[in-house]
C-alpha positions in Angstrom: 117.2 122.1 48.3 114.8 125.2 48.5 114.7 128.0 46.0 114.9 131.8 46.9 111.7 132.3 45.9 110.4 129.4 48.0 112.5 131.1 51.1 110.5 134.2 50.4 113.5 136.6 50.3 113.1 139.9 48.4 114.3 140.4 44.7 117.5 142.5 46.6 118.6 138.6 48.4 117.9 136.7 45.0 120.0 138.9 43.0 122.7 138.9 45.4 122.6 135.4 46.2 123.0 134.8 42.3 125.8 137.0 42.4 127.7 135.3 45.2 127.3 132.3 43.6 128.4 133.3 40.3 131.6 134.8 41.3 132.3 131.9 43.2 131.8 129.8 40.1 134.1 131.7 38.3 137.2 131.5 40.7 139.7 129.2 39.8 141.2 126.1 41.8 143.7 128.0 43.7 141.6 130.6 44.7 139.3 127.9 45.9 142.0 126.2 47.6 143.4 128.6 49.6 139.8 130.0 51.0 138.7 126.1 51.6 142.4 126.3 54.2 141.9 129.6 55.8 137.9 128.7 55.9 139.2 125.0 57.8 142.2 127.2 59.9 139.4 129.7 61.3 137.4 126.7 62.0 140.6 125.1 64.6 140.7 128.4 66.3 137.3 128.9 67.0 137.1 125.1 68.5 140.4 126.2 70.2 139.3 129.3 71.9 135.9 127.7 72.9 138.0 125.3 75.1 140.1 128.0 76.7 137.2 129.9 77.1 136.0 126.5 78.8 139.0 126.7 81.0 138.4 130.2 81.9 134.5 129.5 83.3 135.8 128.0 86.3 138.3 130.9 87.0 135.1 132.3 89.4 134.9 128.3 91.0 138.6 128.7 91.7 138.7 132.1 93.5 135.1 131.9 95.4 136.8 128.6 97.2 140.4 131.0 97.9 138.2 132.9 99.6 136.1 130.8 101.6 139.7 128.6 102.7 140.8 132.4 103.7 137.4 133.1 105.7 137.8 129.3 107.5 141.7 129.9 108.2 140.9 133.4 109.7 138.0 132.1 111.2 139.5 129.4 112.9 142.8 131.1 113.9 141.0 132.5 117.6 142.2 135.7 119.1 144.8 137.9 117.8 148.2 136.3 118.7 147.0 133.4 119.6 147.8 130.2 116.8 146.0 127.4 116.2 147.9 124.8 117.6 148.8 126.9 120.9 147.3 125.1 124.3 147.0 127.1 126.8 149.7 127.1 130.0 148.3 124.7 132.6 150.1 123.2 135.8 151.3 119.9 133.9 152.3 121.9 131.1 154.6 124.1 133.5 155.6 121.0 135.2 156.9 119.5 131.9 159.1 122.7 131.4 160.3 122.8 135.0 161.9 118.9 134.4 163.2 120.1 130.9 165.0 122.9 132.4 166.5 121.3 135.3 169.9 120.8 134.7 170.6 117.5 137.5 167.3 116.1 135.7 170.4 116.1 132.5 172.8 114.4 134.5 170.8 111.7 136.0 169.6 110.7 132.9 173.0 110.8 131.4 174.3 108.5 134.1 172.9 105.3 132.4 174.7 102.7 134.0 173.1 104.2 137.2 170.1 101.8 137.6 170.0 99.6 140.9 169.2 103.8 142.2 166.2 103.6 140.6 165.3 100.3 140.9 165.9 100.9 144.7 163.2 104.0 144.8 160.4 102.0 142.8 160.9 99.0 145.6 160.9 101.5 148.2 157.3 103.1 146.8 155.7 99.8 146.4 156.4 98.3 150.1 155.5 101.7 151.1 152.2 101.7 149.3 151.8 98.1 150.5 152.5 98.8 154.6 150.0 101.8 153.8 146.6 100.0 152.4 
C-alpha cells in the first residue's frame, strides 16, 4: 500500500488523512457496526436504483414505437370515413344484398323438404345447355 507522501498529496491531505484514520481507530464496535450496515444498506439502494434507472432507459424505445404504430394506423386508415376493411360497393356486392333482402328468397329456403323444385330447374339448365352447344 502507498504512503501519502508517495501519492504526493500536500501536508493539508496527510494531516487530514491521519486524522480520519485516527478517529476511526478510536470508535468502538458499535459505532463501527452500525456504519459498516448503513455503509452495506446504501450500497443495495444504489444497485437498486441503477436497475430501475435501467428500466427507465427504454421508456424513449417504448414511446418512439406508440408513435410510429399511431403514424402506420393513420397512415393506413385511407380517406376520412372510410375504414380499413370497407370494400367498395360493386354490382356483385349489391347483388348479394338484393338476395339477403328479398323476403321469398327466406321462404324458399325455409321450405326444406322442397327439393325435386330444384332438382327439376338444375335438369332443365343442363339439357338446355346441352340442346344449345
Amino acid at each position: 500500500m502507498s504512503t501519502p507522501e508517495q501519492d504526493g498529496a500536500s501536508g493539508l491531505e496527510r494531516r487530514t488523512r491521519a486524522l480520519l484514520e485516527q478517529s476511526a481507530a478510536n470508535l468502538d464496535g458499535r459505532v463501527r457496526s452500525r456504519l459498516t450496515q448503513a455503509r452495506h444498506a446504501a450500497l443495495d439502494e444504489r444497485r437498486r436504483s441503477r436497475a430501475r434507472r435501467a428500466w427507465l432507459s427504454w421508456a424513449p424505445v417504448g414511446a418512439v414505437a406508440a408513435a410510429v404504430l399511431g403514424v402506420l394506423l393513420y397512415v393506413r386508415q385511407g380517406p376520412v370515413g372510410q375504414g380499413p376493411g370497407l370494400l367498395p360497393a360493386t354490382a356483385t356486392t349489391t347483388d348479394d344484398l338484393e338476395l339477403l333482402a328479398d323476403a321469398d328468397g327466406m321462404q324458399l329456403a325455409e321450405d326444406a323438404g322442397d327439393y325435386e323444385f330444384y332438382e327439376w330447374a338444375a335438369s332443365a339448365t343442363d339439357a338446355a345447355d346441352a340442346v344449345g352447344t
